[in-house]
C-alpha positions, -999 to 999 in steps of 0.1 A, spaced: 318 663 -140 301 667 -104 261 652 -107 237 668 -90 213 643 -72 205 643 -38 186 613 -29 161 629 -2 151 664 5 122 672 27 96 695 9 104 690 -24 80 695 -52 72 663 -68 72 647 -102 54 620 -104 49 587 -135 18 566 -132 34 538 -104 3 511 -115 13 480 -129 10 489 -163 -23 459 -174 -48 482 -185 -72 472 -210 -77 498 -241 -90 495 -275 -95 455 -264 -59 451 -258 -44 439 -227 -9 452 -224 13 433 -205 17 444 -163 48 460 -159 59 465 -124 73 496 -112 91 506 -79 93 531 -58 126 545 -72 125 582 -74 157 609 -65 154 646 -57 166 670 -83 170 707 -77 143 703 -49 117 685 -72 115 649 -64 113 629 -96 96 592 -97 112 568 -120 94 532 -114 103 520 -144 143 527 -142 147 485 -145 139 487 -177 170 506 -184 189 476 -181 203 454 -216 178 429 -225 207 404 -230 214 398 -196 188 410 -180 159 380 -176 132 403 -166 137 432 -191 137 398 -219 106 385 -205 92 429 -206 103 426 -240 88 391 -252 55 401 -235 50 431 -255 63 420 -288 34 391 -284 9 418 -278 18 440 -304 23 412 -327 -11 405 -325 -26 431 -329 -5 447 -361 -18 410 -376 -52 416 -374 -50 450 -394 -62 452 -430 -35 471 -446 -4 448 -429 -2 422 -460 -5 446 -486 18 476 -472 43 445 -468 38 430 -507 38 464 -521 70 477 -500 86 444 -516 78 456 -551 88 492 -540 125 481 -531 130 454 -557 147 477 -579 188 480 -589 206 507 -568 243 517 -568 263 532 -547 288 564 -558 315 554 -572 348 556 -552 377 562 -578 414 553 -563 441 552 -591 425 537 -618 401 515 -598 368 523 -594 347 510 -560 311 511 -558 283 494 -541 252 471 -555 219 458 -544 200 439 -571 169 452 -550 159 426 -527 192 413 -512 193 419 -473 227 437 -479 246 455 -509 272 440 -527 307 459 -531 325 458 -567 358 470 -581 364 482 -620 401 480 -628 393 511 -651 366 530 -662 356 502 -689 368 473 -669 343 444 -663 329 444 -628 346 422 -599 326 412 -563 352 422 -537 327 415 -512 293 401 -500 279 410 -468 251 387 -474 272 353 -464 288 371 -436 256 357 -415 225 338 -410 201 361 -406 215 393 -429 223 412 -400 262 416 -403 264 446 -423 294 462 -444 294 499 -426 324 517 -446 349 515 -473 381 529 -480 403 520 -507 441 532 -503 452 557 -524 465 534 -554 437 511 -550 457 485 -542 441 476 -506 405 481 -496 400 490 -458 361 480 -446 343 480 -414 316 455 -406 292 461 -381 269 430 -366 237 432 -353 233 474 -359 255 480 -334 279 514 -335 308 496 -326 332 482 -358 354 461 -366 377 469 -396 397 446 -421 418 447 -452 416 431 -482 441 431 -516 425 444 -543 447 427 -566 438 388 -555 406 398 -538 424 379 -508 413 393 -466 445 400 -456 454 388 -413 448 428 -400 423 438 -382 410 465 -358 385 460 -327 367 490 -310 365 510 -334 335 537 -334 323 569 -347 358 566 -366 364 571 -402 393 554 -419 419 571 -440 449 559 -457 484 573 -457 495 561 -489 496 522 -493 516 522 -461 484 518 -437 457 540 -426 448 563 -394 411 549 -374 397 559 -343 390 537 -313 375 541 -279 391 517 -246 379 480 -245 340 480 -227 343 462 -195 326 428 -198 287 429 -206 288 465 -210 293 472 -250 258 485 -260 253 507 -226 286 521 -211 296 556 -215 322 566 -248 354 581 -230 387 590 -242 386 583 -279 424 581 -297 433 582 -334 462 555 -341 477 543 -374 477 511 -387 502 498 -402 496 471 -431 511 435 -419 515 444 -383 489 434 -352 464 460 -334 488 462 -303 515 476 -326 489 506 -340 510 536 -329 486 562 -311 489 597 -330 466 621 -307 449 614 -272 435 640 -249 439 620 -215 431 650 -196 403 659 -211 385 623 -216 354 640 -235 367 647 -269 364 626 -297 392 625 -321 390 617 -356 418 618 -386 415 625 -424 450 625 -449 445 654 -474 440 643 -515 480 646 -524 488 631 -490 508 659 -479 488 668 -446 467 642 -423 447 665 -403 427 656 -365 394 672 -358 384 672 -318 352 679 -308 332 677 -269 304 668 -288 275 668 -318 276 711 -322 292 724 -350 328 734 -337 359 716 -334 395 727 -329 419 716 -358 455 704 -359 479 694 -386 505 667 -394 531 678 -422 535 635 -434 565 647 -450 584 655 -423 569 626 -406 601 606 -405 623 626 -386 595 644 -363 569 616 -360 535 619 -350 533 656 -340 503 672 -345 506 710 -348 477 731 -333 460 748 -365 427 760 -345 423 762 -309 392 766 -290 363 751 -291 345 783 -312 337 773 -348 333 750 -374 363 741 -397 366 715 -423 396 712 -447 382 705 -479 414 697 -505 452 709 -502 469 724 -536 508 724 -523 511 744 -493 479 761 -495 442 744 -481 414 752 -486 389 752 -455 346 753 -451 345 774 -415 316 793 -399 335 816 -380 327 852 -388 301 833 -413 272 816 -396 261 799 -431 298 793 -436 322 808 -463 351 789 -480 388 804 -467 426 789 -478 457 793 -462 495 786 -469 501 762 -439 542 763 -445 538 801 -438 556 811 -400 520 830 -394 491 821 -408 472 843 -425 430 832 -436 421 844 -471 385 845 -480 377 825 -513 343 826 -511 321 849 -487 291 837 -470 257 838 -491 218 844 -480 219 805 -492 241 781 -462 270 764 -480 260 727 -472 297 708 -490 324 721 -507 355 701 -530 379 708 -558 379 691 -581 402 694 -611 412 732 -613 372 739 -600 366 747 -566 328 730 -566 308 746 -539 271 730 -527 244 753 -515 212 748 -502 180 770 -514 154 762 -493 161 733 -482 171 720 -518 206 715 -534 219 734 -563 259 737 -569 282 761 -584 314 760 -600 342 788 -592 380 790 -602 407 779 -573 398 817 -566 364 816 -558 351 833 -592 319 818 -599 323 801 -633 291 783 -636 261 757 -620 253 727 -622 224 720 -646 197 695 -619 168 684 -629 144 700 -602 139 701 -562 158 683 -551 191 668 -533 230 660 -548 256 634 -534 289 633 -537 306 655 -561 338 642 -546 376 640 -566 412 652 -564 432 683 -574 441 679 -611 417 650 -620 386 667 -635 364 634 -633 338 633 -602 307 613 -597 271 630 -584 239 615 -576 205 633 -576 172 623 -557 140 638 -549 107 623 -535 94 609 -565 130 595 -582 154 577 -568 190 582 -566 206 583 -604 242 587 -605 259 609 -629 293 607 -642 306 641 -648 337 661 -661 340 698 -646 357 707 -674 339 697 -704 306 695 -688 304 662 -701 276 642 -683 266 604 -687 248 584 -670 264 558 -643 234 546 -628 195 555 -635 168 530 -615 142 514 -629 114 513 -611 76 496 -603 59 530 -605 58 559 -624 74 593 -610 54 619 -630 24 606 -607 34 622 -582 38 659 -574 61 677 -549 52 711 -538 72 732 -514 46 751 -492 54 778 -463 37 787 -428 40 806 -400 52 791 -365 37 804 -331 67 830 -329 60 837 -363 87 825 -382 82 816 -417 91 773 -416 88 756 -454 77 723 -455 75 701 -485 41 683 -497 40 649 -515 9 643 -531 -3 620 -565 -9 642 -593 -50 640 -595 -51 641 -558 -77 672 -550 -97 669 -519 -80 661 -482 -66 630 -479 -49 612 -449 -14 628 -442 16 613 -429 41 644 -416 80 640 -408 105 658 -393 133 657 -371 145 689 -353 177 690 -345 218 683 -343 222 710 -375 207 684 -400 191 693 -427 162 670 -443 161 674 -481 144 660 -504 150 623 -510 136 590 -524 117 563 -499 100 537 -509 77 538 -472 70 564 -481 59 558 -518 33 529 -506 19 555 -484 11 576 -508 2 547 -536 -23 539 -508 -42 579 -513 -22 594 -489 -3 627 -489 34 626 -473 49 663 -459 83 670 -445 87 700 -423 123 717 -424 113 730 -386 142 747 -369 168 728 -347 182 718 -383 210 735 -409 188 743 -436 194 785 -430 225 779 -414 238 784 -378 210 806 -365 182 780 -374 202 752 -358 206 780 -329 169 787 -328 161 752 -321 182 738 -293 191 742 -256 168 774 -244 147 776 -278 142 736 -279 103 748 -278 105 761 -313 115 724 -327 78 718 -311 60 750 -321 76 744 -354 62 712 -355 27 717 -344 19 745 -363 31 723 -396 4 697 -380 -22 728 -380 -12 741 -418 -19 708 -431 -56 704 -413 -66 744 -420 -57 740 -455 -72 709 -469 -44 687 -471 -52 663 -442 -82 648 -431 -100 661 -399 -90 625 -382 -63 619 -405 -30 632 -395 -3 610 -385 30 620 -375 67 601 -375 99 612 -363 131 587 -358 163 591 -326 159 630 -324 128 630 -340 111 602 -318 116 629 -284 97 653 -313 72 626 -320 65 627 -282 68 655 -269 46 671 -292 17 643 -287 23 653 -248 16 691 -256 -16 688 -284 -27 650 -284 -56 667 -295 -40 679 -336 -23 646 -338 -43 615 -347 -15 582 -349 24 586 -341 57 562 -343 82 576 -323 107 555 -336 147 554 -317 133 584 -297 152 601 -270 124 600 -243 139 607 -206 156 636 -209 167 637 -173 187 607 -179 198 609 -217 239 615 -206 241 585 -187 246 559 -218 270 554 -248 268 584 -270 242 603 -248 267 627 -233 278 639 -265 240 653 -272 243 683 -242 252 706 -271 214 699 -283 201 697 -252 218 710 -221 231 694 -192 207 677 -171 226 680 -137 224 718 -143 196 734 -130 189 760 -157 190 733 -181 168 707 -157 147 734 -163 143 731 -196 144 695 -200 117 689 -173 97 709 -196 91 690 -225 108 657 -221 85 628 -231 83 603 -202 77 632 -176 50 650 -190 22 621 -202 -12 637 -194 -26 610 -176 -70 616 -183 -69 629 -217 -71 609 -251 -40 604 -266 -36 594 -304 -26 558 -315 10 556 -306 35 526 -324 68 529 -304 96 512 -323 131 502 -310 155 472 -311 172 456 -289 209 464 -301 205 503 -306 235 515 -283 234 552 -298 196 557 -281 196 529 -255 163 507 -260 155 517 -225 142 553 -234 115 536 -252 110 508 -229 101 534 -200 85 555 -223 61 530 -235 51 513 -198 47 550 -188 22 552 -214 2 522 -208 -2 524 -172 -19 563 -178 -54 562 -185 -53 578 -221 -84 568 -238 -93 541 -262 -67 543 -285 -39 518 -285 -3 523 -271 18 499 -282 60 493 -285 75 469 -317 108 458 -306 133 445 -337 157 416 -324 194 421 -337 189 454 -348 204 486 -340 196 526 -341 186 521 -378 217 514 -401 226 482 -414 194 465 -410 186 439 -436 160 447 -464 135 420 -450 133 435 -414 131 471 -433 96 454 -449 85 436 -420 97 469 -400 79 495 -424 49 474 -431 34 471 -401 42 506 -393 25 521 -423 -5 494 -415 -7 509 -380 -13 545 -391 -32 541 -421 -56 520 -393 -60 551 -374 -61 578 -397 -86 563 -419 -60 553 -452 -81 530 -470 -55 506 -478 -64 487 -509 -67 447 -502 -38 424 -508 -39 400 -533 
């Protein structure tokens, strides 16, 4: 792909970032000087400074970005220890967490796999029941795997039978995996194992081995920054070395699709998805693994064209069943009998006003997921889509799993909503017989707390719902803490978070807007919030910001806002266009230079989001809004806590490096504008429990200082 940067042009319009060293003194904090250069190029005849582009480079072997980081971290640090509500945020979020949690189990012949936290340990345990009523065994314990708790387990996948467990580690919260085996039977690591392995599932053909994705070895010094290229699916086979992994599907001439491979329930089809990037459409091909031996690896084109979404859910012979959103922009359910010499779609069941969000069969029930507002409900239908039933839930709120196999009428569910945490149900689609797997117990008391769902109108006038936390005798306005994120077709529903309990234990009110950019009405209100209509994420956005202060909800001076990765660009770009509504801000992960986004690991698959920076129409539209070109140097700016860490190679640290230097050397009033920077941490996953504390404590401190949160002392 040809770049568009020319390096001079005479008479070009000019963008320009603050080019002071970056040592002003606000709020009685010095911030650290940060030099900045005269680096600048000329894009589509604007010429765009970027003084701060060393900060782009890794902290680990960079010297001078170390020392940037160092200096800041002993600033911030500072100042987040003199803050009131830092020790008690911290002790409560302690006794928030400290409580059992499971993981779904994962049932593979007559095994069951699950995972455990017994609430404070820095990593989950994983266990194995031989049978339903067998006494629990540790397979495996992430917490000796290193010092500091920061080698995490990442995935699991048991083989078929149960006999082997596949499981990818991941160190320091990087994206990149490394994947093992272990025998179930002895609980013994077997000698296999898989390097460069990333944005890969792993799925097992039988006991035989299993199929992973991979990208090429990084050059040396370049894991956490280089661009992803030329992704392959390969199968392992159990006993033999990585360099015998036979390669199943590669698109060499067309190095920007990523690959990945999934063997159907009765192990009849192993199917490969290719996509160019995060949007919701993928061609499809199929594998027939019983003609594998005399035809080999032949993948035979199913869908072509990059138009749609399709996702096989289960196979019942020759016949699968598929999710798509062709012809169905909230999607629709669709089967097919593969053997067939032309293959003919039947509907199963038709798209609904409410976006089908999952979709399995299990037993002879075709279980299909919906969401209503942003909130889950499910219904059950025979193998031809007649509805048959719902699942009985207990309120708003949001189901996992509901996984299982043709024939086997046993699947296992969990439930959460903002005031209960994740129970797990064990459940029989046949019966209806329900019990209880897993049901927390916990240091607080749910019926405390009320959850409203509220709607407002956008700018445009679109009608945005947005859900509002609040403790039960709560009346008057109280400081407000609002979330969203904006984008990729991802839907935010409700859930359980202990942050965001201790802010509201504290008298605060927590509210989630559903703004558009995400898949909670389906395609058109992803559609409505990306490329061209990315202002709407922000309208969206704002106008929750001006419900909550109009209505009584929030304080005048008491509305803080948080958005993570996606939602960190929201966080800023909307404190850019009305730092006036907004009173403190994380921007946590955040994608901040949108001119320059493409240019690292996973960045150039997010052009489906946002455009194409070396295309001028899209330049355009990035220039706009993106957060490091368009600080309003002279006008007050809210409290801003910028958090990152150093080993995030999905949204390079860098963006928020830059981000933050551009902020401190503007002149944006007295309040503070500072960056937290995590040390062997990644984009967010896998972190250990203590850094989630230390992490979530003294962001919670930070905006309960600046919105007024009277934060109650610790003891």
């Amino acid at each position: 792909m040809s770049r568009i940067i020319a390096l001079a042009l005479a008479g070009a319009a000019t963008i320009a970032l603050s080019t002071a060293p970056a040592a002003a003194q606000t709020a009685d904090i010095d911030y650290p000087e940060t030099r900045a250069t005269d680096t600048s190029e000329v894009l589509f005849g604007q010429t765009v400074a970027d003084p701060y582009r060393w900060l782009e480079n890794d902290v680990r072997t960079d010297p001078q970005v170390a020392e940037w980081v160092e200096a800041q971290n002993v600033v911030t640090d500072a100042y987040l220890e003199t803050l009131p509500g830092t020790a008690w945020f911290k002790d409560r979020l302690a006794e928030l967490i400290d409580y059992e949690r499971f993981g779904i189990p994962d049932k593979a012949g007559d095994r069951y796999f699950y995972s455990y936290n017994s609430g404070l340990m820095n990593q989950s345990q994983y266990f194995v029941r031989d049978g339903w009523d067998g006494e629990a065994r540790l397979l495996l314990d992430p917490n000796e795997w290193s010092a500091d708790n920061a080698t995490a387990l990442a995935d699991t996948a048991p083989s078929k039978s149960g006999r082997y467990l596949a499981y990818a580690i991941q160190d320091g919260g990087s994206d990149w995996r490394n994947i093992k085996v272990l025998d179930v039977d002895t609980g013994e690591e077997l000698a296999d194992e898989i390097e460069w392995a990333k944005f890969t599932g792993i799925s097992w053909n039988g006991d035989e081995g299993f199929f992973y994705s991979r990208f090429p070895e990084s050059e040396e010094g370049q894991d956490f920054q280089s661009l992803n290229y030329n992704q392959k699916v390969y199968f392992h086979r159990l006993g033999t070395p990585q360099s015998a992994d036979e390669l199943v599907y590669e698109t060499p001439d067309a190095r920007e699709q990523g690959h990945g491979a999934g063997v159907s329930h009765d192990g009849r089809w192993a199917f490969i998805s290719s996509s160019t990037g995060t949007d919701d459409r993928n061609e499809l091909r199929v594998i027939d693994l019983t003609t594998r031996a005399s035809e080999g690896w032949t993948p035979r084109p199913l869908i072509t064209g990059f138009d749609n979404s399709w996702s096989p859910i289960a196979s019942t012979g020759d016949t699968v069943y598929f999710m798509t959103n062709e012809n169905a922009p909230r999607y629709r359910v669709v089967r097919a009998d593969l053997t067939a010499d032309t293959l003919e779609w039947e509907e199963v069941v038709a798209q609904s006003d409410e976006p089908i969000s999952g979709a399995s069969i299990i037993g002879d029930r075709l279980v299909v997921e919906y969401m209503k507002d942003a909130s889950s409900r499910a219904v059950y239908h025979d193998l031809d889509g007649n509805p048959t039933g719902t699942l009985d839930l207990p309120g708003i709120g949001s189901i996992g799993g509901l996984n299982g196999d043709p024939g086997d009428a046993e699947t296992f569910y969990s439930f959460t909503s903002f005031n209960q945490p994740g129970a797990i149900y064990r459940l029989d689609v046949d019966t209806g017989e329900r019990t209880v797997f897993a049901e927390p117990e916990v240091a607080f008391e749910p019926e405390d707390y009320r959850v409203e769902q509220v709607f407002y109108v956008s700018k445009d006038g679109t009608r945005v719902p947005m859900f509002v936390v609040r403790h039960k005798d709560s009346t008057g306005p109280s400081p407000t803490l609002l979330y969203a994120y904006g984008g990729f077709n991802i839907s935010l529903t409700p859930s359980f978070s202990p942050t965001r309990l201790a802010w509201l234990e504290a008298g605060g009110t927590f509210a989630l807007a559903n703004i558009r950019g995400g898949g909670e009405y389906g395609k058109e209100w992803h559609d409505g919030g990306r490329l061209n209509n990315k202002q709407n994420v922000f309208d969206d956005f704002i106008a929750a910001g001006e419900y909550l202060k109009a209505n009584g909800y929030t304080t005048e001076d008491g509305l803080a806002i948080q958005g993570g990765s996606n939602g960190g660009l929201l966080v800023g770009a909307v404190v850019n266009q009305r730092p006036d509504l907004f009173d403190a801000g994380n921007a946590a992960v955040g994608v901040m230079d949108m001119l320059r986004f493409d240019r690292w690991t996973a960045g150039r698959y997010w052009v489906d989001d946002y455009g194409y920076p070396d295309r001028e129409a899209d330049f355009a539209v990035l220039r706009s809004y993106s957060p490091l070109h368009n600080i309003r140097s002279g006008v007050d700016y809210p409290a801003l806590l910028v958090t990152t860490a150093d080993t995030d190679d999905r949204v390079v640290p860098g963006h928020s490096f830059k981000y933050t230097a551009a902020l401190q050397a503007a002149d944006l009033g007295e309040q503070p504008q500072l960056i937290r920077i995590e040390t062997r941490a990644g984009h967010g996953s896998g972190k250990p429990t203590d850094k989630v504390i230390d992490e979530y404590g003294d962001i919670l401190a930070f905006l309960a200082q600046h919105t007024g949160l009277e934060v109650p002392p610790a003891e």
